[in-house]
N, C-alpha and C positions, 0 to 999 in steps of 0.2 A: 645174466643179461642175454637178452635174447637179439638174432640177430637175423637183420630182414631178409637175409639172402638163404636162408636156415629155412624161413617160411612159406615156399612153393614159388613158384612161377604163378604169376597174376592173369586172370584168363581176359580181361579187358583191362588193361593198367590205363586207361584215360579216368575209371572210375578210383582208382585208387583200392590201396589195401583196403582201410578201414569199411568200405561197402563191402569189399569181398566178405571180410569178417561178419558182417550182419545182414549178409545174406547165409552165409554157414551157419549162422547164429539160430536164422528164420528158420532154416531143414533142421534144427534141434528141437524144435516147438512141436507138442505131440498134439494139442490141440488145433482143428483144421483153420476156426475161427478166429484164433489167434495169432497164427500163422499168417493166416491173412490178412489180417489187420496191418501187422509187422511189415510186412510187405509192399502195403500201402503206403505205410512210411517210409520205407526206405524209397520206391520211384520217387516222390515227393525229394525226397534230400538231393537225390540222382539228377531230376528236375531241375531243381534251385544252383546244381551247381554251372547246368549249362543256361542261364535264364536269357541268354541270347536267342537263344534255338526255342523256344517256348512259340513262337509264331509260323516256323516251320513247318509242312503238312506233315501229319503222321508221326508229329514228335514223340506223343505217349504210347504209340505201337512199338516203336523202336525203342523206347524205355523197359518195356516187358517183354519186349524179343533179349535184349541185352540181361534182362533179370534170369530170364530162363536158359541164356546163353549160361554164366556165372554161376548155375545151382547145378549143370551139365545138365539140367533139362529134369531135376531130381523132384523140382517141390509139385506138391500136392497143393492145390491151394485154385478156387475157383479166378479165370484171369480175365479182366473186361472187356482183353481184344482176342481174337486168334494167335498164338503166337507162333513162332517159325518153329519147324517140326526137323528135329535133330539130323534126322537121313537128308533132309533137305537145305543145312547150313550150307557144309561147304558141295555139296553137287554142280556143274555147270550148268548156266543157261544155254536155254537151247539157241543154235544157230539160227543167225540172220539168213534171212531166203535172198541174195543176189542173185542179182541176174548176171547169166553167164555169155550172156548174147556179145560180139562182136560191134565193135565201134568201129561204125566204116573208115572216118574221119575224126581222127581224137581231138585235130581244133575247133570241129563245130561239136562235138558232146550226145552224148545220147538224148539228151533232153530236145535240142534240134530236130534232129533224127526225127525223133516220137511227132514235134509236131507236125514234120515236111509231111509224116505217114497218115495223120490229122487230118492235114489239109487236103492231100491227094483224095481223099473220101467226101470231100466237101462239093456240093454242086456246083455249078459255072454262075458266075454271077458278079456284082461287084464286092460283097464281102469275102468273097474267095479270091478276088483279084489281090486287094487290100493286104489281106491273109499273107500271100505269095510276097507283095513288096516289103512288106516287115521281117517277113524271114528271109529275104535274099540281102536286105541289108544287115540283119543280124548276123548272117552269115559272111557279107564280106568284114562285119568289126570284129568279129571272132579268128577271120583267116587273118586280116591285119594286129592283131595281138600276138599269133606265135610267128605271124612272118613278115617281119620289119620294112618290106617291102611293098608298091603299088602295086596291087592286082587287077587283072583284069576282066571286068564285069560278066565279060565272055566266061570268064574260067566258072564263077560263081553261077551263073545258068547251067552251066555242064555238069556241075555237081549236084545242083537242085534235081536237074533233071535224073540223073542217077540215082540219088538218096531218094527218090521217091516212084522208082522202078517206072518212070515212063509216064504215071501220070499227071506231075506238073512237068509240060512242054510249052518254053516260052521264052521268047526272044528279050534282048536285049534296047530294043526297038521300042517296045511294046513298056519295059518299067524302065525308067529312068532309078537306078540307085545313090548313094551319097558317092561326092568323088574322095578316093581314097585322101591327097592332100588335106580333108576338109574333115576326116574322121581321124588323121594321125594329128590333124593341128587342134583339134578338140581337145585330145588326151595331154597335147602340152600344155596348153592354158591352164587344166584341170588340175596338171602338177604346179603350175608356181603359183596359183592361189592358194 
């Protein structure tokens, strides 16, 4: 009697023993043609067991990545996609390029930031004006999200004026923004619906 735990560690156990076996089966076939035929049957079975995944992008790549994973990369055998190249299974991907820049103001976000720096390159005009009143009230729903408190529109020009080193310079006077009451009574309504 033989007994499973006797028979090796399974190098994809979602495939199951019996693929393992006929794929060691296929690396005993001395014929190339045949071998590859074999082959083709077995993705096919491998296939039919996941038939959910049949609509997935790149399903039969990773069917003959996972073949060639299982033979330790042994068979001869011509393959219909590229498959994944052994030095390069387990290697790491290469790091993400973050940016390492400073957030003036972690309650208005870099993205802010990016367009107050946007707009300050912008000509004088009414589209640049427009520009400024959308981001200075983005900015005060931003300040009133981490700070539960009304602010004052004064504080919100000061910071404009900062986050964009001098050149959006602009009164209070001049935009009218949302009153803070009218942007925290928004967010309640939006909770009890």
């Amino acid at each position: 009697m033989e007994y499973i735990t006797l028979e090796g560690k399974l190098k994809m156990p979602e495939y199951g023993r019996n693929i393992q076996q006929m794929i060691e089966y296929a690396l005993t076939i001395k014929n190339k043609e045949k071998r590859t035929r074999c082959v083709y049957a077995i993705v096919d079975i491998m296939g039919n067991m996941f038939p959910y995944l049949r609509d997935v992008n790149n399903f039969n790549y990773k069917l003959w990545d996972h073949v060639a994973i299982m033979s330790d990369f042994q068979l001869d055998i011509d393959y219909p996609y590229e498959i994944v190249k052994k030095e390069n299974l387990y290697s790491n991907p290469d790091p993400i390029p973050y940016k390492n820049s400073r957030i003036h103001y972690m309650h208005y976000g870099r993205t802010l930031e990016q367009m107050i720096d946007k707009i300050g390159d912008y000509p004088d005009g009414e589209q640049r004006d427009e520009l400024i009143r959308l981001v200075a009230n983005q900015m005060k729903k931003c300040f009133l999200t981490w700070n539960k408190e009304v602010v004052d529109n004064k504080k919100i020009f000061e910071d404009l004026r900062e986050l964009s080193n001098g050149k959006i310079d602009v009164s209070e006077d001049i935009f009218k923004l949302l009153e803070s009451k009218d942007i925290l009574h928004n967010k309640k309504n939006k909770k009890k619906k």
